[in-house]
C-alpha positions in Angstrom: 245.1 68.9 198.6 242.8 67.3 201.2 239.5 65.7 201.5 236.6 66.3 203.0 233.9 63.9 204.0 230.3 65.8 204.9 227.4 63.8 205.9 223.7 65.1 205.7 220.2 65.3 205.5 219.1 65.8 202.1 216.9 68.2 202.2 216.1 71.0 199.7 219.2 73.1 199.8 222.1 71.7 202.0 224.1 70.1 199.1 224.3 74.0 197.4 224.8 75.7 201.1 227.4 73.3 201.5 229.2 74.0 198.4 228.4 77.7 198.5 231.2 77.7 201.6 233.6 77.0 199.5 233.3 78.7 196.4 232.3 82.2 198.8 236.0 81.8 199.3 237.2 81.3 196.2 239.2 78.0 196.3 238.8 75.4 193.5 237.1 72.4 193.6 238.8 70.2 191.2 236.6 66.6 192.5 233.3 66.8 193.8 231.2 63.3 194.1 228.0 62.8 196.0 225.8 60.2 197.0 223.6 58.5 199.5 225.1 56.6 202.2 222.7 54.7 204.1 219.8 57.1 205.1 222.0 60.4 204.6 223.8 61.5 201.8 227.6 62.1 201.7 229.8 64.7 199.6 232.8 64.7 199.2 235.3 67.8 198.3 239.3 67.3 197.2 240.2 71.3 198.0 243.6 73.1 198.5 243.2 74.8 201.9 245.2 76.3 204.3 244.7 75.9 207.9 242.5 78.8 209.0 240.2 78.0 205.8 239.9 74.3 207.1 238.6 76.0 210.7 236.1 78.2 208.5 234.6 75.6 206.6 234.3 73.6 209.5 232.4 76.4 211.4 230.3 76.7 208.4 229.4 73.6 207.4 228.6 72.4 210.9 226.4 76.0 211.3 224.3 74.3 208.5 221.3 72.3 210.0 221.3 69.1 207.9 224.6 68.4 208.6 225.3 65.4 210.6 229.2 65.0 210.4 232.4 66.5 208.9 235.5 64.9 208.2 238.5 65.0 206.3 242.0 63.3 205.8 243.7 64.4 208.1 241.4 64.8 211.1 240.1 61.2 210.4 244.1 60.1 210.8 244.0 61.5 213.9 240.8 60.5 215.4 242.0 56.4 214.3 245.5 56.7 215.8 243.7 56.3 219.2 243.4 53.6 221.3 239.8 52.5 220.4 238.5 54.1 217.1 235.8 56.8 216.9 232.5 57.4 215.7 232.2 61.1 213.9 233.9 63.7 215.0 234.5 64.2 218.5 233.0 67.0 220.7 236.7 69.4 221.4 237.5 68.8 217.8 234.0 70.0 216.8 234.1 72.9 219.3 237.9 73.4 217.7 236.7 73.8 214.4 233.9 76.2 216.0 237.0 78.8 217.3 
C-alpha cells in the first residue's frame, strides 16, 4: 500500500477528476480523507499500486489544473533524506513522473 498526498485548488470538479484517475484504472481505494489545509485543500489516497501506475497517476493528476502538489510515501522519503529538506516536489521528479 502507499499514500498519496494531493494538494489543490478547490474548485468545482478537481476533488472528482482527481479521484476519477484512479478508479479509470480500477484499483481500490480502501481510505480516502480530505480536507482544507491552509488556503488549499488536501486528499489523501492509501492505494495498492505498482510502479508504472504510480508514474500514470502522477502524469494525471499533475495534467489537472488545480493541482498544486503531489506526494506520496515514498517519494517524500526520498526528497527528506537530502541534505537540506524540500518544499513540494522537485522539478526532475515532476518531469519523471511526466515520462
Amino acid at each position: 500500500m502507499q499514500t498519496f498526498h494531493i494538494r489543490y485548488r478547490n474548485t468545482q470538479g478537481t476533488l472528482m477528476r482527481i479521484l476519477t484517475a484512479v478508479s479509470r484504472r480500477g484499483l481500490d481505494m480502501p481510505s480516502v480523507h480530505a480536507a482544507q489545509a491552509g488556503q488549499d485543500h488536501q486528499v489523501t489516497l492509501l492505494l495498492e499500486v505498482n510502479s508504472k501506475q504510480v508514474g500514470q497517476l502522477y502524469r494525471e493528476w499533475y495534467a489537472i489544473a488545480d493541482v498544486v502538489h503531489v506526494g506520496s510515501g515514498i517519494a517524500q522519503a526520498a526528497d527528506w533524506a537530502g541534505p537540506h529538506p524540500v518544499e513540494g516536489v522537485c522539478i526532475e521528479s515532476r518531469a519523471a513522473a511526466r515520462a
